[in-house]
C-alpha positions in Angstrom: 0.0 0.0 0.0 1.1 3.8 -0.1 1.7 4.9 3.1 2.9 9.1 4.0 5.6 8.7 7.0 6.5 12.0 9.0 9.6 11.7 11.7 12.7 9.4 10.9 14.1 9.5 14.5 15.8 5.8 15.4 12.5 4.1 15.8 10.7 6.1 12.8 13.8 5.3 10.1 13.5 1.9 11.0 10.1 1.6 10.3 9.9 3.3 6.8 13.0 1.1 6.2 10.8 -1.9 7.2 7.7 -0.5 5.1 9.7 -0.4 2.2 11.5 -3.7 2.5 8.2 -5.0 2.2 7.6 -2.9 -1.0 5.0 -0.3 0.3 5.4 2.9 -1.1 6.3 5.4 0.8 6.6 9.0 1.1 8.8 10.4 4.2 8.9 13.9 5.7 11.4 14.8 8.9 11.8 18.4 9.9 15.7 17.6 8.9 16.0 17.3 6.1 19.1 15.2 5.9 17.0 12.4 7.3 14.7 12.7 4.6 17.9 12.4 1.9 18.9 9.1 4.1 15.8 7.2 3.8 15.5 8.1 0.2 18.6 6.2 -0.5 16.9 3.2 0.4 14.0 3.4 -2.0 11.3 6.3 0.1 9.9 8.6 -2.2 10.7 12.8 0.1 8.9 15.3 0.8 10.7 18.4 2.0 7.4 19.8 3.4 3.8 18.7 4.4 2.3 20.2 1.4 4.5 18.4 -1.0 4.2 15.0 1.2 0.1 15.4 0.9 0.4 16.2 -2.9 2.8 13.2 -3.6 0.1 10.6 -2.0 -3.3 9.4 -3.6 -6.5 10.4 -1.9 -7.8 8.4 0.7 -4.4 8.9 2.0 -2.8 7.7 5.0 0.2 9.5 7.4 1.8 7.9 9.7 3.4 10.4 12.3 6.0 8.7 14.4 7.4 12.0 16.8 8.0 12.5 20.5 4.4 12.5 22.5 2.8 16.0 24.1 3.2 18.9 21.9 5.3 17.5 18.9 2.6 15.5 18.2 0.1 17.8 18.4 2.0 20.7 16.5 2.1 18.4 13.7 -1.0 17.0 13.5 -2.3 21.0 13.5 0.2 21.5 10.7 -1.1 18.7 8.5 -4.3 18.8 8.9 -4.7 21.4 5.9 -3.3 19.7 3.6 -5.6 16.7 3.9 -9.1 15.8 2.8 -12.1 14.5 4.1 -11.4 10.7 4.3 -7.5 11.0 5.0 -6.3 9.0 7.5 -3.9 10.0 10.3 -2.4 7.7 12.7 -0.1 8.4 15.4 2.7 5.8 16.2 3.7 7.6 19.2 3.9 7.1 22.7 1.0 9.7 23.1 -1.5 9.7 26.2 -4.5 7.7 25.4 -6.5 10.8 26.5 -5.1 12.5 24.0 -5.5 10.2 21.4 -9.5 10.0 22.2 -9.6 13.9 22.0 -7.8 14.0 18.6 -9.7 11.5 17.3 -13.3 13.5 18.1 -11.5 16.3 16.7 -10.9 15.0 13.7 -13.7 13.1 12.7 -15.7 17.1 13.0 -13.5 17.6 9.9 -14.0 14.3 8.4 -10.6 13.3 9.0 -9.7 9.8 10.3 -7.6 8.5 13.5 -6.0 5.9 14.8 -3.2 5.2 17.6 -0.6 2.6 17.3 1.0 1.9 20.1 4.4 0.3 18.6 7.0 -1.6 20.6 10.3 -3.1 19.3 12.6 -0.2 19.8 15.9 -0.2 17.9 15.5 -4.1 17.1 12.5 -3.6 15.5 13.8 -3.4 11.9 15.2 -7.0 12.0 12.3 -8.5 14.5 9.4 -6.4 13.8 7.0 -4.8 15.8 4.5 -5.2 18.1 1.4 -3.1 17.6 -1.4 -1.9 20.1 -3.8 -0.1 17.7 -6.9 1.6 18.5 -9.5 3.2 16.3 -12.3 2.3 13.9 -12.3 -1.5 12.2 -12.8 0.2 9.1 -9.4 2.0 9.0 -7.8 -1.1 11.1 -8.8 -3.1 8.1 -7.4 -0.6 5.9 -4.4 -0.5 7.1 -3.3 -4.1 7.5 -1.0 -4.6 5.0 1.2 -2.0 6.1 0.5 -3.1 10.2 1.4 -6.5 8.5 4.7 -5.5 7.4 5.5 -4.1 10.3 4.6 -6.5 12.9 6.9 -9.3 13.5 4.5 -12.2 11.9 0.1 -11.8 12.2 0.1 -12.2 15.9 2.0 -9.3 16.8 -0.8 -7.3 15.7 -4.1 -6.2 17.6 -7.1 -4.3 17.0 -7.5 -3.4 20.9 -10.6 -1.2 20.6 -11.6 2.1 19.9 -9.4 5.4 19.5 -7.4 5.4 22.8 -7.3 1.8 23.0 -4.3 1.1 21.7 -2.0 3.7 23.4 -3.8 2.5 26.6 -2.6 -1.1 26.5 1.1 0.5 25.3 1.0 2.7 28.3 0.4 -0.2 30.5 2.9 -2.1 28.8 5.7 0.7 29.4 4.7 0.6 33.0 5.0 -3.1 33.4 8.4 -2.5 31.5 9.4 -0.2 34.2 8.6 -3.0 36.5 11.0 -5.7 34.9 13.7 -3.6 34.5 13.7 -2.6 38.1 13.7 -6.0 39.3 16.5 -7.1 36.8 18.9 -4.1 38.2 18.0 -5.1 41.7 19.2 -8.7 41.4 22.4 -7.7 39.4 22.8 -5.4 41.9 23.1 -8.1 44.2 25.0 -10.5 42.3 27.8 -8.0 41.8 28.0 -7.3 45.5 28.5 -10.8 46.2 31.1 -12.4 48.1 31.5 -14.4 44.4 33.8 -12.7 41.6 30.3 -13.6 39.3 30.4 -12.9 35.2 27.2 -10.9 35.1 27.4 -11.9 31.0 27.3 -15.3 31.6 24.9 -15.4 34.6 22.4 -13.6 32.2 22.7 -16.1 29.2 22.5 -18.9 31.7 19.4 -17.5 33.1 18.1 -17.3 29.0 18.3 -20.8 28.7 15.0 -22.2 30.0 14.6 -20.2 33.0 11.3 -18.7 34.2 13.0 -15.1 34.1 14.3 -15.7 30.4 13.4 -12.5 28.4 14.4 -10.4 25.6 15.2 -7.8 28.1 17.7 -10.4 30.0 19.1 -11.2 26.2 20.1 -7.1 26.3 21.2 -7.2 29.8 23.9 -10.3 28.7 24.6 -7.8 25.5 24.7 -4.9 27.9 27.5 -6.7 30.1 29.5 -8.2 27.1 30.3 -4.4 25.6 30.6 -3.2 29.4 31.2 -5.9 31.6 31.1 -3.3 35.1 29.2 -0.6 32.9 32.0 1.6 34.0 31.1 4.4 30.7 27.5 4.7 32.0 25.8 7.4 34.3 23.8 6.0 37.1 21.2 9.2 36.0 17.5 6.9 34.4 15.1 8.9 32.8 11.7 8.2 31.9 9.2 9.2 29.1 6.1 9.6 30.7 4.3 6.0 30.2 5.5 4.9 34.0 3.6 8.1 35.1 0.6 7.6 33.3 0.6 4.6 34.4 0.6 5.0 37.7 -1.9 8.0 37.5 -4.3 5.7 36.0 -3.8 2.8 39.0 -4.7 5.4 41.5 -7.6 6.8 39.2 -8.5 3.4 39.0 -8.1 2.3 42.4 -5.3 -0.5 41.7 -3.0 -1.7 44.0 0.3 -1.0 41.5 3.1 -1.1 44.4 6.1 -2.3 41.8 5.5 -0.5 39.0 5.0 3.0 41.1 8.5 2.1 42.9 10.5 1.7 39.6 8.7 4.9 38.4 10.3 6.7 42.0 13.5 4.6 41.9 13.6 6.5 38.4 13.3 9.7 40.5 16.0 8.8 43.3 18.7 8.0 40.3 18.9 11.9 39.0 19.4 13.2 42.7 22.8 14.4 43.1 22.1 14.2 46.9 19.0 13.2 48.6 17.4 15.6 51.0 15.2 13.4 52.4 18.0 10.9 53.2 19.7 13.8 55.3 16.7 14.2 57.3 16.3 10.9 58.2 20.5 10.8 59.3 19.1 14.4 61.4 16.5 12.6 63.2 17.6 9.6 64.2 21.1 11.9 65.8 17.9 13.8 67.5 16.0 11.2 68.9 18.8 8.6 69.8 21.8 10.6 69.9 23.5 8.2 66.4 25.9 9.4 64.6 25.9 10.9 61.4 28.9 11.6 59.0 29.6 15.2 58.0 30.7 16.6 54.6 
């Protein structure tokens, strides 16, 4: 199928690569234009501006916009928006909120404009494996955009119509959040084994663990990569960020009235990494040299 992609980040590249391995046509826009030149290279049809991408792609078209959630993605839905036509097809790729992905789509159908989200998992790997997709919106538009969805997913199961607009970025949010759960656990136990009394190989501990264990994982698989390039991760910063799906996650536990105890600590543990000194640790070191007299070490 013909298919308009906007934003060729590392994720968005990848998947217009991907698109056009499996001979889609496609027609890629990116604010830099340099990016645009790269992915032409390998077959992608550019479009140096919205107006040119829209005039270069057969009505009922269909843009995929694969940028950073929160105001990129709304800035360039607004910016789009008048180049298209009743029956055009949006859908957003990002890690948007899946209130904001109801919103847009009531917006859009006043102007006869259709939307879907796709919430899309596979990171950097996703070029090779594929992709996992969480998409929410009409059937009618699902259906017409399988073949692409096809290509891009890893084989038919790693696809899913999860419900209406919103659906789809709701399941990826809670995805993200159990992410932030896994991860957390994984650093905690390697924490552990390297403070061991044991000189252990944190490489091979991980592969051994991938070989039929109930904690095998793609994200142990990276750990094992993670300690073969860097076996005491000596060149990187203790400093985690987050991108907002761990919040939203959370939020939507306590809206929802769900015990979430592990994923809302990974979110904080997040939190404590970027603390060049905790505050609330030197109160704690104040009041127990209050009430018991302990000793507390000075600067």
């Amino acid at each position: 199928m013909e298919l308009g992609f906007i934003g060729l980040g590392r994720m968005g590249a990848n998947m217009a690569e991907r698109l056009l391995r499996g001979k889609h046509r496609v027609v890629a826009y990116n604010r830099t234009a340099a990016k645009t030149q790269d992915i032409m290279k390998k077959g992608a049809e550019g479009a140096f501006s919205l107006e040119e991408l829209a005039v270069k792609l057969a009505k009922p078209r269909a843009v995929w916009i694969m940028v950073p959630a929160g105001d990129a993605t709304q800035k360039m839905i607004d910016e789009l928006v008048p180049h298209l036509a009743p029956g055009d097809l949006i859908i957003d790729g990002g890690n948007s909120r899946y209130s904001d992905s109801m919103r847009r789509f009531q917006e859009l159908r006043g102007k006869n404009i259709h939307f879907m989200d796709a919430g899309t998992s596979g990171g950097i790997w996703g070029l090779k494996v594929g992709y996992c997709l969480m998409v929410g919106g009409e059937a009618e538009d699902f259906r017409r955009l399988e073949p692409a969805l096809a290509t891009l997913a890893p084989n038919t199961e790693g696809v899913l119509h999860c419900g209406p607009a919103g659906a789809g970025h709701f399941v990826k949010m809670v995805h993200n959040g159990i992410e932030y759960g896994l991860m957390q656990s994984y650093a905690e136990g390697f924490e552990i084994l390297k403070t061991s009394p044991f000189n252990l190989n944190l490489k091979n501990v991980s592969h051994l663990w991938n070989q039929g264990s109930v904690v095998r994982s793609w994200l142990l698989e990276l750990a094992e990569s993670a300690f073969e390039k860097d076996p005491d991760l000596a060149r990187i910063s203790d400093y985690v960020e987050d991108s907002g799906e761990g919040r939203w996650t959370v939020q939507q536990a306590m809206d929802s009235n769900v015990p979430a105890p592990v994923i809302t600590y990974s979110l904080f543990a997040r939190f404590l990494s970027r603390q060049p000194e905790s505050f609330a640790a030197k109160v704690l070191a104040a009041l127990r040299a209050e009430f018991g007299g302990h000793a507390v070490k000075t600067k």
